[in-house]
C-alpha positions in Angstrom: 71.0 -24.5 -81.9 70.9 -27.1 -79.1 72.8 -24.9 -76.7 70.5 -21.7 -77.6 67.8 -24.1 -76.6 69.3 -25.3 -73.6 69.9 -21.7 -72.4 66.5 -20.9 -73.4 65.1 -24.0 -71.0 66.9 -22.6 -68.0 65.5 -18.8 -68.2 62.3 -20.5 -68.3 62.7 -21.8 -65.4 63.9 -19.8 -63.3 61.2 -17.3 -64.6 58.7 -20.0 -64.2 60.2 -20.9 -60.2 60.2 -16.9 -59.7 57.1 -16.3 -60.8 55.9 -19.5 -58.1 57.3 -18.1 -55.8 55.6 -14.5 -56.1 52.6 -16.3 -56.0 53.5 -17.7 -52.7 54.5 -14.1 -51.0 51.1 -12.8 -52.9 49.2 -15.3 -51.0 51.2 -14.9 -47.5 50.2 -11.5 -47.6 47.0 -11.8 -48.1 46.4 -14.4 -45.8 47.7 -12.0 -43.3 46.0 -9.4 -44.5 42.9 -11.1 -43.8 43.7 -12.7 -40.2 44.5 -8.5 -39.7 40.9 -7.7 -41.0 39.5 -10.4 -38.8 41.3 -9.2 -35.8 40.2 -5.5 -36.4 36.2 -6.7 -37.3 36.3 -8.8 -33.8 37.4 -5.3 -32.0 34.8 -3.5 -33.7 32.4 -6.2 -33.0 33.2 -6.3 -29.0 33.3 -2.5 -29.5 30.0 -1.8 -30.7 28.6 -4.8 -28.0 30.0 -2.4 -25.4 28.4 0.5 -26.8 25.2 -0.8 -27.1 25.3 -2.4 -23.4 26.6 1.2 -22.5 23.5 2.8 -24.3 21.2 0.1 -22.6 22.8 0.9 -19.0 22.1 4.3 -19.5 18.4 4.2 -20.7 17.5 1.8 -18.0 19.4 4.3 -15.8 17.5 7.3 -17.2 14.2 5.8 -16.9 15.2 4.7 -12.9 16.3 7.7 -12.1 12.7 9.4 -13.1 10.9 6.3 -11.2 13.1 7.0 -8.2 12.7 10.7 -8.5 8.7 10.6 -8.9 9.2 8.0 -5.1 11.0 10.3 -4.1 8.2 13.1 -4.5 5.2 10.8 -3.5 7.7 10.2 -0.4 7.6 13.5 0.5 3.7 14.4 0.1 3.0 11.4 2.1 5.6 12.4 4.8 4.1 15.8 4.8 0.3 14.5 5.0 1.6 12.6 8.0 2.9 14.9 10.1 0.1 17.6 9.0 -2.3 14.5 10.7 0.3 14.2 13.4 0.1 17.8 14.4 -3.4 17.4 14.9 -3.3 14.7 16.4 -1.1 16.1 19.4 -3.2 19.2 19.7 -6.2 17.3 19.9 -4.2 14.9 22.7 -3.5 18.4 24.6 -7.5 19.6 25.0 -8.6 15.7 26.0 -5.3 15.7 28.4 -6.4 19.1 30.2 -10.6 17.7 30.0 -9.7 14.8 31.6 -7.2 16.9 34.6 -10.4 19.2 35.0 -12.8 16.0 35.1 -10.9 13.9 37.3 -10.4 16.8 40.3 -14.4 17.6 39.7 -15.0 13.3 40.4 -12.7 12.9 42.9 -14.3 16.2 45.0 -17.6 14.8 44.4 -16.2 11.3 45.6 -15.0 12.7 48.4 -18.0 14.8 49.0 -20.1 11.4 48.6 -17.8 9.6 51.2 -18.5 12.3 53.7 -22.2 12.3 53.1 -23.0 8.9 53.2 -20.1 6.9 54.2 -16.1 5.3 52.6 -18.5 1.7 53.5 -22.0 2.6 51.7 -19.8 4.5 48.3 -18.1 1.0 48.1 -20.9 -1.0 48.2 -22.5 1.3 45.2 -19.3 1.0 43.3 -20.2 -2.5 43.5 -23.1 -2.6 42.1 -22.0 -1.0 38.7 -21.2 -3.2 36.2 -18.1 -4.4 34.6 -17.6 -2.2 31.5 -17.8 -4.3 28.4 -18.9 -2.1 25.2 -15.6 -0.9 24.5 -15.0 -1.7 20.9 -12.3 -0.9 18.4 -11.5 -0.9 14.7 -9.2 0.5 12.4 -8.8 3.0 9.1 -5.9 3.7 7.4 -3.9 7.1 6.7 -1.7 6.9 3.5 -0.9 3.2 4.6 -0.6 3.7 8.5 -3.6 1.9 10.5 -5.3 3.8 12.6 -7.4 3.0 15.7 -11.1 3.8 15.9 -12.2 2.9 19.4 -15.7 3.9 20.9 -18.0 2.6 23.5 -21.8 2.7 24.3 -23.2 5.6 25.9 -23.4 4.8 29.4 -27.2 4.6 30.5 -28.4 7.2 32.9 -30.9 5.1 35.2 -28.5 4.3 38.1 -27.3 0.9 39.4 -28.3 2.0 43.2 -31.0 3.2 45.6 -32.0 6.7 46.1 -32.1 5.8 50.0 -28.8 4.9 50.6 -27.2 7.3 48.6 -26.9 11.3 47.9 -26.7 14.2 45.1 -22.9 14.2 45.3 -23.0 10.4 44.8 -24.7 11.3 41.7 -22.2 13.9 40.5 -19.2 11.7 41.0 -20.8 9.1 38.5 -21.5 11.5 36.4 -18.0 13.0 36.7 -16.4 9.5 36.3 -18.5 7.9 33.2 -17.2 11.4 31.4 -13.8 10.7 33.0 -14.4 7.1 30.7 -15.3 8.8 27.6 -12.6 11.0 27.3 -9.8 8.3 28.4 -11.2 6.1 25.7 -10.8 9.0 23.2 -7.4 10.0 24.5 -6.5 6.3 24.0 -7.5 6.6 20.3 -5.5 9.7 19.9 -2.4 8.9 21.9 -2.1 5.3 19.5 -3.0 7.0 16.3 0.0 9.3 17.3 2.3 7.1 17.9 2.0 5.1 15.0 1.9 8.1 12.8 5.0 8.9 13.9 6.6 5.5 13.3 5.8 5.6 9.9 7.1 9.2 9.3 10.1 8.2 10.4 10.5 4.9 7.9 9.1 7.6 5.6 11.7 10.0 6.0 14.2 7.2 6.2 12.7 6.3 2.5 13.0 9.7 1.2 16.5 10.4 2.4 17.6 7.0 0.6 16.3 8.0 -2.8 17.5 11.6 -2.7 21.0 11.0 -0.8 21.8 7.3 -2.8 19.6 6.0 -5.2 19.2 9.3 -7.5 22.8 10.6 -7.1 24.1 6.9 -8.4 21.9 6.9 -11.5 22.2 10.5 -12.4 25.9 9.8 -12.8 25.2 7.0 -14.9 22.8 8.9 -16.9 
């Protein structure tokens, strides 16, 4: 009976050490079980950050790619209202051009007409008693952001600075001829500097517009 027992004692334990030791492997394995969920969980974690930041990049880049192409139409109405203002501009540059040609040979005739009459000596010494011209005055307006020159001057007065004894009809006709010579270089002025800065801003205009269509929207519409 006591060896039965004895025998008995050492099944039991090895049973009992086998059993411990299942229990060790159990927990092993789901120890690494876990760290392998953990692992996976981390990836889906940086996997879904990335998707959302991919999701947010493209949003942001479909909503600046409708702001850039909305610039990139205003560009191109502004650029067009420019040169439409340009165009004018230019022709009106071409009548005051061929006014003033046609006024200044009609002054200098008269001029010379006047020097013949009454003298190169006594034509000075009217010219001398005119006045320095001091009305001129000039202010701006703006076209779609450009500033534009608005120069005028006062209407000359039409009692003359002279004698009637010293002087003659064609004296007469070249100031006439010369204080519309005035008005028209004062106008041609406006024009010629209203041009010119017209066309400076078409070209940062253009410049603009060929950015957005040529960079800026081809970029995002590959992001989007």
């Amino acid at each position: 009976a006591q060896l039965v027992e004895k025998v008995l004692d050492v099944f039991n334990d090895d049973t009992l050490g086998t059993v411990v030791a299942q229990r060790a492997d159990t927990d092993s394995v789901h120890l690494l079980k876990m760290k392998e969920d953990l692992e996976v969980a981390r990836l889906n974690e940086a996997n879904l950050r990335m998707e959302i930041e991919q999701m947010r990049l493209k949003y942001d880049a479909a909503d600046s790619l409708k702001l850039a192409k909305q610039g990139y139409e205003l560009m191109d109405k502004k650029r067009n209202i420019l040169i439409r203002e340009l165009m004018n501009l230019i022709e009106e540059a071409k009548t005051i051009q061929s006014e003033i040609d046609a006024t200044f040979t009609e002054a200098y005739q008269a001029l010379q007409q006047a020097n013949i009459e009454v003298g190169i000596h006594s034509v000075q010494e009217i010219a001398k008693a005119i006045p320095a011209e001091d009305s001129v005055r000039i202010k701006t307006r703006s076209i779609m952001g450009t500033e534009i020159p608005l120069v005028s001057c006062e209407e000359e007065k039409k009692v003359p600075y002279y004698g009637f004894y010293n002087s003659s009809e064609s004296v007469d006709a070249a100031r006439e001829s010369f204080l519309k010579v005035k008005e028209l270089t004062v106008r041609l002025s406006m024009v010629e500097n209203s041009a010119y800065r017209l066309a400076m801003n078409i070209r940062k205009t253009q410049k603009r517009a060929n950015a957005l269509k040529n960079i800026t929207i081809p970029s995002y519409t590959i992001l989007v």
